[in-house]
N, C-alpha and C positions, 0 to 999 in steps of 0.2 A: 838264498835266504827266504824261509818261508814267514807270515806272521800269524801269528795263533791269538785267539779271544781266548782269553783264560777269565772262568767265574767261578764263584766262591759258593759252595751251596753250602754252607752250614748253617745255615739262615734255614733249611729246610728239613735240617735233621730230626731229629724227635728230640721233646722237651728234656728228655732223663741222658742224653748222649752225650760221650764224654765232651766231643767239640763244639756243640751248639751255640752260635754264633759267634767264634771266634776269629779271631782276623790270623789269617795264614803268610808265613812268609815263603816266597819263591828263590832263589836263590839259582841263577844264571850267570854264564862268562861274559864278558865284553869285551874284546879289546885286550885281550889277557889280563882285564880287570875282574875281580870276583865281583859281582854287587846282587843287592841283597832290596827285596818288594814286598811289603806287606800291602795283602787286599782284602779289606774289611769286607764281613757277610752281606750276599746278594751282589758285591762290585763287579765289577769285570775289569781286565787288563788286558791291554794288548801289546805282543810280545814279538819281536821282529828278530827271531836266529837262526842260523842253519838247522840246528836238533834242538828236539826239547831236555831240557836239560835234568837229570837225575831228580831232582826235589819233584819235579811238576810230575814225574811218570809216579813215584810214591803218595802222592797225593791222590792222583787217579785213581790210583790201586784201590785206595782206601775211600771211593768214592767222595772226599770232599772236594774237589772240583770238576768241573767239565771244561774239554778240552776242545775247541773245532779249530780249521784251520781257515783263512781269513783271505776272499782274493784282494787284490790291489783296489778294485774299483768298491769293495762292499766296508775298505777301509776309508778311502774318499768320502762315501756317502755318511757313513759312520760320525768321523771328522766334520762334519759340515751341520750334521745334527745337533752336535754338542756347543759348536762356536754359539757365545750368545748374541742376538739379534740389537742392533744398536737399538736405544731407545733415547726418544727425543728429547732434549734438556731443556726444560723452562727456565729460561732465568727473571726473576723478579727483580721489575725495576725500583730503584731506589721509593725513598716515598717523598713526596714533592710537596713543599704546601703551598698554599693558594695563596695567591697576591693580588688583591685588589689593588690596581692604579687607577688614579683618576688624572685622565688627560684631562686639559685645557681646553674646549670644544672655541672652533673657530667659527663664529658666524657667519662666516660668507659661506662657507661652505655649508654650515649645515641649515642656512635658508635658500640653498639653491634646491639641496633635497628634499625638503621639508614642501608640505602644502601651506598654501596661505591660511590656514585653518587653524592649524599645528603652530606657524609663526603664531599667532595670534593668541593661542593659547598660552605658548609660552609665554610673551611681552605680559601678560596678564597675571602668570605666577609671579615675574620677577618684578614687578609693583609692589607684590601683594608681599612678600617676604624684605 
């Protein structure tokens, strides 16, 4: 089984031609299944059978496609061009709103940390209000 790059060149035909950019159908066996591929102008296909099948050698003929044959590894690299590259999801966090609590402040502790300066000031506010 060989595989073939099959492209569509009626994308390059002249403006006044009968097929200028029209999408072509190929038509191959499978499996004793008949099926049926249209490849839009400038696409390319790639095609994995023992022989090329009647439709693609008439195409040829009539110059609207080109035809190469494809190794194993120039299909890999091929493959691997097209996969698309993951891209990083931001997810946005909820929106959060602001809560002012007013604890309780405990004296003791906060004249251990406090200067004698600061106590001072304070005792001073809480006269005056």
């Amino acid at each position: 089984m060989n595989t073939y790059k099959i492209t569509n060149l009626t994308n390059t035909a002249g403006k006044r031609d009968f097929k200028f950019n029209s999408s072509l159908d190929i038509e191959y066996v499978n499996n004793m299944i008949k099926k049926t591929v249209s490849v839009r102008p400038g696409a390319s296909l790639y095609l994995t059978v023992s022989s090329l099948p009647m439709s693609v050698h008439k195409l040829r003929a009539k110059n609207l496609i080109s035809v190469v044959e494809v190794s194993a590894k120039e299909l890999a690299d091929s493959i691997d061009n097209v996969k698309p590259k993951p891209t990083p999801v931001t997810v946005k966090a909820p929106l959060v709103k602001e809560v002012i609590v007013k604890v309780p402040l405990v004296e003791k502790l906060a004249e251990v940390s406090l200067t004698e300066e600061e106590i001072a000031k304070r005792a001073n506010r809480k006269k005056k209000d």
